[in-house]
C-alpha positions as protocol buffer text, in pm:
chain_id: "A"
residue {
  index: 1
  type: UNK
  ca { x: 22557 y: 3228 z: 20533 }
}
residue {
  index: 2
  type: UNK
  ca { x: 22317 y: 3204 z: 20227 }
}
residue {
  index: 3
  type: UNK
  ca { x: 22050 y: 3439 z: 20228 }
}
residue {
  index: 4
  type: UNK
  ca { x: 21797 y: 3180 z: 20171 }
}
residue {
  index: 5
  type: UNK
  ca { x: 21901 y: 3048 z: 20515 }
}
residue {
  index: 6
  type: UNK
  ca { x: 21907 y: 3322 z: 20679 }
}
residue {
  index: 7
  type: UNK
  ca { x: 21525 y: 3374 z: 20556 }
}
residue {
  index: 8
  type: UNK
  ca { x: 21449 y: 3069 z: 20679 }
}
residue {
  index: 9
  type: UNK
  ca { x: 21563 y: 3057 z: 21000 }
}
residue {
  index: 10
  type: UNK
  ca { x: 21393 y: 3427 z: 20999 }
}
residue {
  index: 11
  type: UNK
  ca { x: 21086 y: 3262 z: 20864 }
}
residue {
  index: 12
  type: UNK
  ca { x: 21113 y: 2929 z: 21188 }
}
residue {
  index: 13
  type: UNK
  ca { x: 21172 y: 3181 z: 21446 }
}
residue {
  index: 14
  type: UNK
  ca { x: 20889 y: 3419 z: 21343 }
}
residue {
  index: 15
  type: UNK
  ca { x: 20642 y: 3129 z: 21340 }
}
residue {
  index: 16
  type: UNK
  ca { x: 20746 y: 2970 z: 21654 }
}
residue {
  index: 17
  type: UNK
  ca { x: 20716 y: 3285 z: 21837 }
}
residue {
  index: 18
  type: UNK
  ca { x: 20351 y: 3337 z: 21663 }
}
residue {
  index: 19
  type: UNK
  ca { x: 20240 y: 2983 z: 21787 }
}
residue {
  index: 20
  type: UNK
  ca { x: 20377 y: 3096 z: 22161 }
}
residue {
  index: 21
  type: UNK
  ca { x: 20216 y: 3443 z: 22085 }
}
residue {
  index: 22
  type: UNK
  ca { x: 19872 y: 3301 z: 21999 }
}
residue {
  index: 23
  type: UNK
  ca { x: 19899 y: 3022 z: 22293 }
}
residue {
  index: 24
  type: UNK
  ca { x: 19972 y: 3303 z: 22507 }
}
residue {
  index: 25
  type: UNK
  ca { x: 19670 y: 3532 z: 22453 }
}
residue {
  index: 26
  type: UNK
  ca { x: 19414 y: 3222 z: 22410 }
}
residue {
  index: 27
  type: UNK
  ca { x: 19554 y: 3017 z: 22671 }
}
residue {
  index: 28
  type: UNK
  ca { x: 19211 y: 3003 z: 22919 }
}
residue {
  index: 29
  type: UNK
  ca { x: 19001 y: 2917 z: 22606 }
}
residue {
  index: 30
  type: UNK
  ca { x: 19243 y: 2619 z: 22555 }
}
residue {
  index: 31
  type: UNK
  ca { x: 19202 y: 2515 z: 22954 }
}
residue {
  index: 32
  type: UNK
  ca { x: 18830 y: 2610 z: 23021 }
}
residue {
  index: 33
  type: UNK
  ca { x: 18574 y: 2501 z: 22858 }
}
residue {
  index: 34
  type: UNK
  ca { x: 18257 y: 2623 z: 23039 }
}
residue {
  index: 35
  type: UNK
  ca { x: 17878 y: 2435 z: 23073 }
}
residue {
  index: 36
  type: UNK
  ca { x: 17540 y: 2529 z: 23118 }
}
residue {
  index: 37
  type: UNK
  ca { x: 17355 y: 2420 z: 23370 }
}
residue {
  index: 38
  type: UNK
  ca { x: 17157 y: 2101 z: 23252 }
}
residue {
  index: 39
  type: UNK
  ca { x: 17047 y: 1985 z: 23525 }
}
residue {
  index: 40
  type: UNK
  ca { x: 16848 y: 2336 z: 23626 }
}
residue {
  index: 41
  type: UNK
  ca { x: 16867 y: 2261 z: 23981 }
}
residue {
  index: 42
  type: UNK
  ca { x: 16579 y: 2508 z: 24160 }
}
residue {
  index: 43
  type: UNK
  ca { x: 16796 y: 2528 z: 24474 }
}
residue {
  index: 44
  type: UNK
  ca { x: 17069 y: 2744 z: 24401 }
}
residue {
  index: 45
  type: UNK
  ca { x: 17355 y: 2957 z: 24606 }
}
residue {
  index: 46
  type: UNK
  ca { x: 17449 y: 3252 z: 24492 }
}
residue {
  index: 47
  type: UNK
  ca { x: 17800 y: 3444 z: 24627 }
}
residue {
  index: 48
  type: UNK
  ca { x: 17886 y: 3787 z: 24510 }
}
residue {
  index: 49
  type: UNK
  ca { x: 18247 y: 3771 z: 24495 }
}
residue {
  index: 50
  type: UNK
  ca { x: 18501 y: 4029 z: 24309 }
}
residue {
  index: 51
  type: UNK
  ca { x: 18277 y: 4185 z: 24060 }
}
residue {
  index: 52
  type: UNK
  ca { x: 18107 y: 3851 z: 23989 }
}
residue {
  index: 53
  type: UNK
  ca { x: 17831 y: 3645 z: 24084 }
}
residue {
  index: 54
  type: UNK
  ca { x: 17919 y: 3267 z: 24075 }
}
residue {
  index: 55
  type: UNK
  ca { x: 17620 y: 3020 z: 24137 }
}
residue {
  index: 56
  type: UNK
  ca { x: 17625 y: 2651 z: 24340 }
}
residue {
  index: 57
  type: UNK
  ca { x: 17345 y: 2383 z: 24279 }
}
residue {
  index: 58
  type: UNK
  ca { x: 17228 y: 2291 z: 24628 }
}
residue {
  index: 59
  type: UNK
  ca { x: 17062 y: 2012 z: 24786 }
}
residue {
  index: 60
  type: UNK
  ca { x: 17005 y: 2186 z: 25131 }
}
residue {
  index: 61
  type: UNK
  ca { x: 17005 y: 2003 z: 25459 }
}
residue {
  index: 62
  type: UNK
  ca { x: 17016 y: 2086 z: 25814 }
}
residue {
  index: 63
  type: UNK
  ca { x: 17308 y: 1983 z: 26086 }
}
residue {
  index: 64
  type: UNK
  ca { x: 17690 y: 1982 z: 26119 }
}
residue {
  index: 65
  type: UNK
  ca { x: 17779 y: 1816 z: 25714 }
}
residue {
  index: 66
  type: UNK
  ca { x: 17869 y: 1935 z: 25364 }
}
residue {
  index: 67
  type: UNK
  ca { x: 18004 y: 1877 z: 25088 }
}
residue {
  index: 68
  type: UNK
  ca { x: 18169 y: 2149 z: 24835 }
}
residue {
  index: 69
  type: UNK
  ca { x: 18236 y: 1970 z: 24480 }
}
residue {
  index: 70
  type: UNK
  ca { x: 18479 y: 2142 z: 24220 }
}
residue {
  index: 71
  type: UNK
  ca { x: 18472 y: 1979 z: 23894 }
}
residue {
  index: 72
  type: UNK
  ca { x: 18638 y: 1911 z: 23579 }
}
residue {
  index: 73
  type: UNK
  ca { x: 18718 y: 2205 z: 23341 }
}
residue {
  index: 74
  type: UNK
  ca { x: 18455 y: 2094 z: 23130 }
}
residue {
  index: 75
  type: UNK
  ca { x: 18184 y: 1947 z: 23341 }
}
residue {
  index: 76
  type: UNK
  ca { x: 17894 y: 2051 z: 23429 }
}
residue {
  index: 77
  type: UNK
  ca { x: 17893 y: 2002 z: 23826 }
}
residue {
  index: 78
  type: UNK
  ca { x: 17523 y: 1989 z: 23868 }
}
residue {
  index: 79
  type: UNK
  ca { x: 17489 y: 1669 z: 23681 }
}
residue {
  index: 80
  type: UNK
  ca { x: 17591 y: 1528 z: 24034 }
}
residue {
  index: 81
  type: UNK
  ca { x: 17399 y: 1668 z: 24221 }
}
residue {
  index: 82
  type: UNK
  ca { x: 17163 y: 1318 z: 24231 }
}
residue {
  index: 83
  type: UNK
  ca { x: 17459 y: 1056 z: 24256 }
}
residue {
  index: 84
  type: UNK
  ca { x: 17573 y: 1295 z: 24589 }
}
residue {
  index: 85
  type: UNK
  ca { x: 17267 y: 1307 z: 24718 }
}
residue {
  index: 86
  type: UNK
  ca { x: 17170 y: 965 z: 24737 }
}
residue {
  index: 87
  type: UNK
  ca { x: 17539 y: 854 z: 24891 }
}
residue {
  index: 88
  type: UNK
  ca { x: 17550 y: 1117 z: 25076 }
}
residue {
  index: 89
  type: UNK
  ca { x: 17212 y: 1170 z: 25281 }
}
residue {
  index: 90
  type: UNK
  ca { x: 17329 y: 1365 z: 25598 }
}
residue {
  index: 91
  type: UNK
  ca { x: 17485 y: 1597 z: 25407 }
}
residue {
  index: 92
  type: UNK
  ca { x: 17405 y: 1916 z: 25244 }
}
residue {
  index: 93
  type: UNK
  ca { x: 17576 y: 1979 z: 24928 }
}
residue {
  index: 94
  type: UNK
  ca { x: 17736 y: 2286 z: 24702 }
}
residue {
  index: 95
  type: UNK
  ca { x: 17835 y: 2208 z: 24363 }
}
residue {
  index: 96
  type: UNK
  ca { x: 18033 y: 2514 z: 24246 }
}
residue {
  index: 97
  type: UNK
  ca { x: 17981 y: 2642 z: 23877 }
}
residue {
  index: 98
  type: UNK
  ca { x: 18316 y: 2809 z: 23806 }
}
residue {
  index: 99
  type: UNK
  ca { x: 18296 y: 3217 z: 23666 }
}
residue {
  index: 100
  type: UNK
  ca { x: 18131 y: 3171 z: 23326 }
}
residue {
  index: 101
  type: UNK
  ca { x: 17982 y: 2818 z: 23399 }
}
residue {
  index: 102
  type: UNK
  ca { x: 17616 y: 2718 z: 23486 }
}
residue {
  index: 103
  type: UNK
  ca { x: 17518 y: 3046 z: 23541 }
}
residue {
  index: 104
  type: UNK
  ca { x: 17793 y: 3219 z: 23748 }
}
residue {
  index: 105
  type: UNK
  ca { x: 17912 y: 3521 z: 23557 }
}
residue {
  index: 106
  type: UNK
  ca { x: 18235 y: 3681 z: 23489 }
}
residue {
  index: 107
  type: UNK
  ca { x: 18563 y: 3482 z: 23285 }
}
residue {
  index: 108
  type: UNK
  ca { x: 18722 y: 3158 z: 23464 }
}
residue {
  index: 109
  type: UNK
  ca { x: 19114 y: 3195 z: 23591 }
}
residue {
  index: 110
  type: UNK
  ca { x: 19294 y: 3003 z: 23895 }
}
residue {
  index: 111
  type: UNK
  ca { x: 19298 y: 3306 z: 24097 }
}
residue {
  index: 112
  type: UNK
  ca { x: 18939 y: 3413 z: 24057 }
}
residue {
  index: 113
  type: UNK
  ca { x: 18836 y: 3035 z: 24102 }
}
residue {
  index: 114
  type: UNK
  ca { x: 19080 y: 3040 z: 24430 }
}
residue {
  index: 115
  type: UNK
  ca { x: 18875 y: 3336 z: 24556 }
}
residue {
  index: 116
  type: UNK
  ca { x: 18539 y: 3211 z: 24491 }
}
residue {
  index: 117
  type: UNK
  ca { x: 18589 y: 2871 z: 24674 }
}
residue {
  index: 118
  type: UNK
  ca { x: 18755 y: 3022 z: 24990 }
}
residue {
  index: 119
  type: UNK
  ca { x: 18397 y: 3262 z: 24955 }
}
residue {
  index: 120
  type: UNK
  ca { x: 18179 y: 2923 z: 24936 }
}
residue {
  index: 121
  type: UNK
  ca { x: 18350 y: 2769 z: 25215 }
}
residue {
  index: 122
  type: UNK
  ca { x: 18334 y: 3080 z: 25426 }
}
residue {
  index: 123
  type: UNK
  ca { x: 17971 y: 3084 z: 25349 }
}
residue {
  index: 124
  type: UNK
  ca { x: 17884 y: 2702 z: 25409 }
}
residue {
  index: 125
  type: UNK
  ca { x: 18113 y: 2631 z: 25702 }
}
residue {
  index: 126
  type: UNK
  ca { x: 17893 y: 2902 z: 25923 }
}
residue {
  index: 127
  type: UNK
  ca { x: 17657 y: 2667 z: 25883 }
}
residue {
  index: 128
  type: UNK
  ca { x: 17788 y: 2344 z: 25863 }
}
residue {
  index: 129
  type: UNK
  ca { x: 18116 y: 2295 z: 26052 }
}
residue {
  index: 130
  type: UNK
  ca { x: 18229 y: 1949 z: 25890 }
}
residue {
  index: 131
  type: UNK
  ca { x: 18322 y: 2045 z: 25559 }
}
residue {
  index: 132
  type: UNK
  ca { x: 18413 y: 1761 z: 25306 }
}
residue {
  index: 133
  type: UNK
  ca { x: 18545 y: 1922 z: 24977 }
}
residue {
  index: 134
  type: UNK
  ca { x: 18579 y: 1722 z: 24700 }
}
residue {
  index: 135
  type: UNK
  ca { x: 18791 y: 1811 z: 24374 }
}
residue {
  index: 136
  type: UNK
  ca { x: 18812 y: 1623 z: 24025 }
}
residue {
  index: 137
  type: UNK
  ca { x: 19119 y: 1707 z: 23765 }
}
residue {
  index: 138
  type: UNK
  ca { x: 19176 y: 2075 z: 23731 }
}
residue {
  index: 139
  type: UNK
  ca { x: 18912 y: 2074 z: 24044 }
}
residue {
  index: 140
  type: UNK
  ca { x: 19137 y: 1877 z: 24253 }
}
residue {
  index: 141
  type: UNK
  ca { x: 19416 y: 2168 z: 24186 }
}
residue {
  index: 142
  type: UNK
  ca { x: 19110 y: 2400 z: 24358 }
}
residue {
  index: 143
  type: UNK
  ca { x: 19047 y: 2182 z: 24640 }
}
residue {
  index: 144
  type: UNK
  ca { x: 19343 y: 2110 z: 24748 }
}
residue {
  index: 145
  type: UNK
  ca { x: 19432 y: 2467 z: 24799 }
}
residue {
  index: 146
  type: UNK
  ca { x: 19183 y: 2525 z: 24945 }
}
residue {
  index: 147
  type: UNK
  ca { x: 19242 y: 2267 z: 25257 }
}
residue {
  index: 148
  type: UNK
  ca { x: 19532 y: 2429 z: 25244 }
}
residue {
  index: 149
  type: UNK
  ca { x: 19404 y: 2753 z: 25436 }
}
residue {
  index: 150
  type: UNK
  ca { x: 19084 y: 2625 z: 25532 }
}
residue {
  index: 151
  type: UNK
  ca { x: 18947 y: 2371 z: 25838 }
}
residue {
  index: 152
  type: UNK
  ca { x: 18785 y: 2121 z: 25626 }
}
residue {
  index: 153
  type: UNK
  ca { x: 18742 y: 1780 z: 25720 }
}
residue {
  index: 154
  type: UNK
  ca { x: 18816 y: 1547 z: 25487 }
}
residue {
  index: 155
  type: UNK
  ca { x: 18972 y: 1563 z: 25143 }
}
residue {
  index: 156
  type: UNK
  ca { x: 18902 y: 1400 z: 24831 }
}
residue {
  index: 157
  type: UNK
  ca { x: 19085 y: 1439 z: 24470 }
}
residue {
  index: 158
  type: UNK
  ca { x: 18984 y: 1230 z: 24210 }
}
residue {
  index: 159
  type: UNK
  ca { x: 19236 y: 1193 z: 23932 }
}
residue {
  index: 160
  type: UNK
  ca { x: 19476 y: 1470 z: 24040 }
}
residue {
  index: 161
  type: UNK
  ca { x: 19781 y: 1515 z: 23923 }
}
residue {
  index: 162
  type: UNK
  ca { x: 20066 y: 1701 z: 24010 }
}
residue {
  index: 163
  type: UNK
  ca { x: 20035 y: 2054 z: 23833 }
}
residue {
  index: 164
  type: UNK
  ca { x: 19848 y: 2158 z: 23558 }
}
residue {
  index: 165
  type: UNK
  ca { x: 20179 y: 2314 z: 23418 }
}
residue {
  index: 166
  type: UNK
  ca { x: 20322 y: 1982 z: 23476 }
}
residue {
  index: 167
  type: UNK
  ca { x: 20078 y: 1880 z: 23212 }
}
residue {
  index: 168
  type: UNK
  ca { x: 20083 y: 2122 z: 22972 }
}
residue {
  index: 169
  type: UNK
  ca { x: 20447 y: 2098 z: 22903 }
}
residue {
  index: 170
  type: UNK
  ca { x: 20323 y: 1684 z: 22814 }
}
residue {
  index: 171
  type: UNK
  ca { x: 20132 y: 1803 z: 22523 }
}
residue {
  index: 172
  type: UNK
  ca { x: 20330 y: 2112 z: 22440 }
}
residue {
  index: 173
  type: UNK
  ca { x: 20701 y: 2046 z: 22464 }
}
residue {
  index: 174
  type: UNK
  ca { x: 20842 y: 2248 z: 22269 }
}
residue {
  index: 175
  type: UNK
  ca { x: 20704 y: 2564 z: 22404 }
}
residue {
  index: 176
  type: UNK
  ca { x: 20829 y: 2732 z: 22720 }
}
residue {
  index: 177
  type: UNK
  ca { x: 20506 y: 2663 z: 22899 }
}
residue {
  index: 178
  type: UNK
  ca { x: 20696 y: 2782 z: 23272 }
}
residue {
  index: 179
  type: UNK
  ca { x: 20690 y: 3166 z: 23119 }
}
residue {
  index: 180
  type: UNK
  ca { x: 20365 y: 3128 z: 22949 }
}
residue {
  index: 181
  type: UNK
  ca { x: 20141 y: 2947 z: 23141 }
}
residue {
  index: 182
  type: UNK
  ca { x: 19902 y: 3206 z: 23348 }
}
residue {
  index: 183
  type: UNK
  ca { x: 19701 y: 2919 z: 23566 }
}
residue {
  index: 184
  type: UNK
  ca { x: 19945 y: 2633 z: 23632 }
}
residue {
  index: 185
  type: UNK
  ca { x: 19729 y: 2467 z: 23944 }
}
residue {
  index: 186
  type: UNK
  ca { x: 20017 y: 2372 z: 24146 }
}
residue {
  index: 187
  type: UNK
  ca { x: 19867 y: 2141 z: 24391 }
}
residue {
  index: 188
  type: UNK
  ca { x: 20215 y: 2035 z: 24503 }
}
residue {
  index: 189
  type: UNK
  ca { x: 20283 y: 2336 z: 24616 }
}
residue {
  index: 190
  type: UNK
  ca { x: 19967 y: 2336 z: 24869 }
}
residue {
  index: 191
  type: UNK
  ca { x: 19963 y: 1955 z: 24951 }
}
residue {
  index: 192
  type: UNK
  ca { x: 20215 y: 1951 z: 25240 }
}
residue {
  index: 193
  type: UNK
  ca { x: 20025 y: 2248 z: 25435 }
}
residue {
  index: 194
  type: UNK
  ca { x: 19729 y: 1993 z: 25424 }
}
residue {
  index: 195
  type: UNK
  ca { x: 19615 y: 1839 z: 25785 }
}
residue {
  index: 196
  type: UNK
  ca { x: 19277 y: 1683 z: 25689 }
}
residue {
  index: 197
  type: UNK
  ca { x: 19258 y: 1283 z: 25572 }
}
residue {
  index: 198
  type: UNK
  ca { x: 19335 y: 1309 z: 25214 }
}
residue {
  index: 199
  type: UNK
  ca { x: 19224 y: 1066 z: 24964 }
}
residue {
  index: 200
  type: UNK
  ca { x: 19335 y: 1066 z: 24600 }
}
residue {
  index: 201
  type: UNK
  ca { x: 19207 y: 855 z: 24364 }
}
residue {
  index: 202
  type: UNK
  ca { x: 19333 y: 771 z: 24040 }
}
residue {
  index: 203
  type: UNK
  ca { x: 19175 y: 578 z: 23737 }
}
residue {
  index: 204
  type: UNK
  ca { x: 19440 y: 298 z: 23647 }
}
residue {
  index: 205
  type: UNK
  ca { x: 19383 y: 389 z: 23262 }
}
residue {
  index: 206
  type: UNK
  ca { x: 19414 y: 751 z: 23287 }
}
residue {
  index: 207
  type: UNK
  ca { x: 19471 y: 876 z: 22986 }
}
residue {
  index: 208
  type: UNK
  ca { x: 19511 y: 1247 z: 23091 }
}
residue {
  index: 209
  type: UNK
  ca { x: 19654 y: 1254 z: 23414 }
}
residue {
  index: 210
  type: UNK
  ca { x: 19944 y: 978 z: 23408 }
}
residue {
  index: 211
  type: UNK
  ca { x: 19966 y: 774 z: 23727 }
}
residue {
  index: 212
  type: UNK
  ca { x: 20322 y: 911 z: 23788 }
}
residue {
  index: 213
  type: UNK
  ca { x: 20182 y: 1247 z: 23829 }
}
residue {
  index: 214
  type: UNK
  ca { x: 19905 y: 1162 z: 24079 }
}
residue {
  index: 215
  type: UNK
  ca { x: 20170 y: 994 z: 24257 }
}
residue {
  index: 216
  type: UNK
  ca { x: 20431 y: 1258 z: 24271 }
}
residue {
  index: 217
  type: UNK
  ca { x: 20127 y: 1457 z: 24417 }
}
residue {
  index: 218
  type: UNK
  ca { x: 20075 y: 1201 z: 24653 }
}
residue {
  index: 219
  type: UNK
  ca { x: 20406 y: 1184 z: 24797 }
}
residue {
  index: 220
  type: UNK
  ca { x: 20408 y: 1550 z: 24882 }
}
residue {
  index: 221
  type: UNK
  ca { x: 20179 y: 1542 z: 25159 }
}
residue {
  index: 222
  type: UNK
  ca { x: 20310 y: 1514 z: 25492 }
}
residue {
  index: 223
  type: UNK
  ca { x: 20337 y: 1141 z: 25632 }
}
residue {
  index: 224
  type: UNK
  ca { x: 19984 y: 968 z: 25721 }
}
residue {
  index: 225
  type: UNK
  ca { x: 19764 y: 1263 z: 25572 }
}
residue {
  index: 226
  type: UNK
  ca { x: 19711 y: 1062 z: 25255 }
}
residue {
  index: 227
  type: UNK
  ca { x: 19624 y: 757 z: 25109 }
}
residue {
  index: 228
  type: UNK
  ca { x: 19625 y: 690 z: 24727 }
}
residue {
  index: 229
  type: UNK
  ca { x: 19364 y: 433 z: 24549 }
}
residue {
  index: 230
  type: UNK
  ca { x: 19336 y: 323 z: 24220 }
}
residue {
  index: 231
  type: UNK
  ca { x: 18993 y: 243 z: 24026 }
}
residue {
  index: 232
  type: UNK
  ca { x: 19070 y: -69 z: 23803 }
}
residue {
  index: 233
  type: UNK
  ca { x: 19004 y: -32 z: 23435 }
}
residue {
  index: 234
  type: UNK
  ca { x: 18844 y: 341 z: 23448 }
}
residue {
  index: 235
  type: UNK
  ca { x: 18984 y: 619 z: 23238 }
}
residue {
  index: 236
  type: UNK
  ca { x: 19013 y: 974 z: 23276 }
}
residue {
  index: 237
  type: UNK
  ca { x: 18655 y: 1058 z: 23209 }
}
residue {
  index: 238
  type: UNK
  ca { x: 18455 y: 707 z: 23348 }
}
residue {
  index: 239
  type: UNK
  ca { x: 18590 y: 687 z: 23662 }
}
residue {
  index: 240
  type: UNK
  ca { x: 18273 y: 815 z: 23837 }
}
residue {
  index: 241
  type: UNK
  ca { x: 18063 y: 562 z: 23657 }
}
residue {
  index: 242
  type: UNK
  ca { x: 18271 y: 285 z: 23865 }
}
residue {
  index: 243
  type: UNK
  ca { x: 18063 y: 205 z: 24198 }
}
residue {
  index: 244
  type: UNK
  ca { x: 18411 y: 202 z: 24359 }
}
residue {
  index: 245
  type: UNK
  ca { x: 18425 y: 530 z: 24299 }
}
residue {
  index: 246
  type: UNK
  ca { x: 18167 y: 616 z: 24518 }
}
residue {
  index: 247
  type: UNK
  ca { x: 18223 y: 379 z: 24806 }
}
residue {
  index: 248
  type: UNK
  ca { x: 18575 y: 563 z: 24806 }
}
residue {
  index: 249
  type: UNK
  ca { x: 18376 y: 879 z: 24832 }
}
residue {
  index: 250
  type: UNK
  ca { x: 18155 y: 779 z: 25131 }
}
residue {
  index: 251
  type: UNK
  ca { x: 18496 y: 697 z: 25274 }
}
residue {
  index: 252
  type: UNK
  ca { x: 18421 y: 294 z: 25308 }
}
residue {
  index: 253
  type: UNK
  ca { x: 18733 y: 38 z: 25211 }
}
């Protein structure tokens, strides 16, 4: 073989394994993108959990309801905060700001964002023992786990799809994302342990999350737990501007 060959297929496999090096070590950066607080909420909830204190806008309320929101991986949850509150009146509400979001300290990961849910729920549920948990993309990958091993009542994912590694591999692939891939959300995995009514709803122009995913998801839950809607004309990111959205949410046809 030609030595100039040879350096170039030296040269190819050197830069291919750079590019999975550098996805490797910067991988979070590429899937979180963490928010400040706009909305500056003054009724907060604060958990110490594993060496970090993560924060929850709050709109208290006394009696038996809540709801615990998990958002997008780059939303800021408290912005909300008013839209729940209105549609929502009998309720009080938690808005989680993931580690190194809105306040919360310490570095976003599945597992620490797994932890610090099951630590809100724990908290909120002595209180309030209908629990409605709500989850939107990557947030829908924390909620459903979490109904997974926890009583809540209902369950609501908006645009979910069926893994985030299920994703990834979409944009990247050419890279072996299964080895790589530290947080890969696998809310198929958790979906059939779910007993609560389920919800998911998907925006029919999706541009993130295709509609084959959601419904992959959808068919792993056991028969009757879920139902699967679809918001006409919304995309990824405008689906909560639709007022469909949030009849879908208050659990109304």
């Amino acid at each position: 073989m030609p030595r100039i060959v040879i350096v170039f297929c030296v040269s190819v496999a050197a830069s291919y394994l750079g590019i999975c090096v550098v996805l490797f070590v910067f991988q979070r950066s590429l899937i979180y993108f963490p928010q400040a607080n706009a909305l500056r909420s003054p009724a907060t909830l604060k958990l110490s959990v594993a060496e970090a204190e993560v924060v929850a806008s709050l709109r208290p309320h006394d009696g038996p309801k809540a709801l615990l929101y998990f958002g997008g991986n780059a939303e800021d949850v408290s912005l909300s905060l008013p839209a729940f509150s209105t549609i929502f009146p009998e309720h009080a509400i938690y808005l989680l700001h993931y580690r190194g979001y809105g306040g919360s300290s310490g570095t976003p990961s599945e597992e620490a964002i797994r932890k610090d849910a099951l630590a809100l729920f724990d908290a909120v549920h002595a209180k309030h023992p209908e629990v409605l948990v709500v989850g939107r993309s990557v947030g829908s990958g924390v909620a459903v786990r979490l109904a997974s091993q926890r009583p809540v009542s209902r369950l609501v994912l908006v645009t979910p799809g069926y893994s985030l590694e299920e994703l990834v591999a979409r944009l990247y692939p050419y890279i072996p994302v299964r080895w790589l891939l530290l947080d890969k959300f696998e809310s198929w995995r958790y979906a059939p342990r779910v007993t609560a009514p389920t919800v998911l709803v998907a925006a029919e122009n999706d541009e993130v999350i295709s509609r084959s995913s959601t419904e992959r998801l959808h068919a792993c839950f056991a028969k009757g737990v879920a139902t699967l809607k679809v918001i006409a004309g919304a995309t990824h990111n405008t689906i909560s501007e639709s007022p469909q959205y949030l009849e879908i949410l208050k659990g109304t046809p």
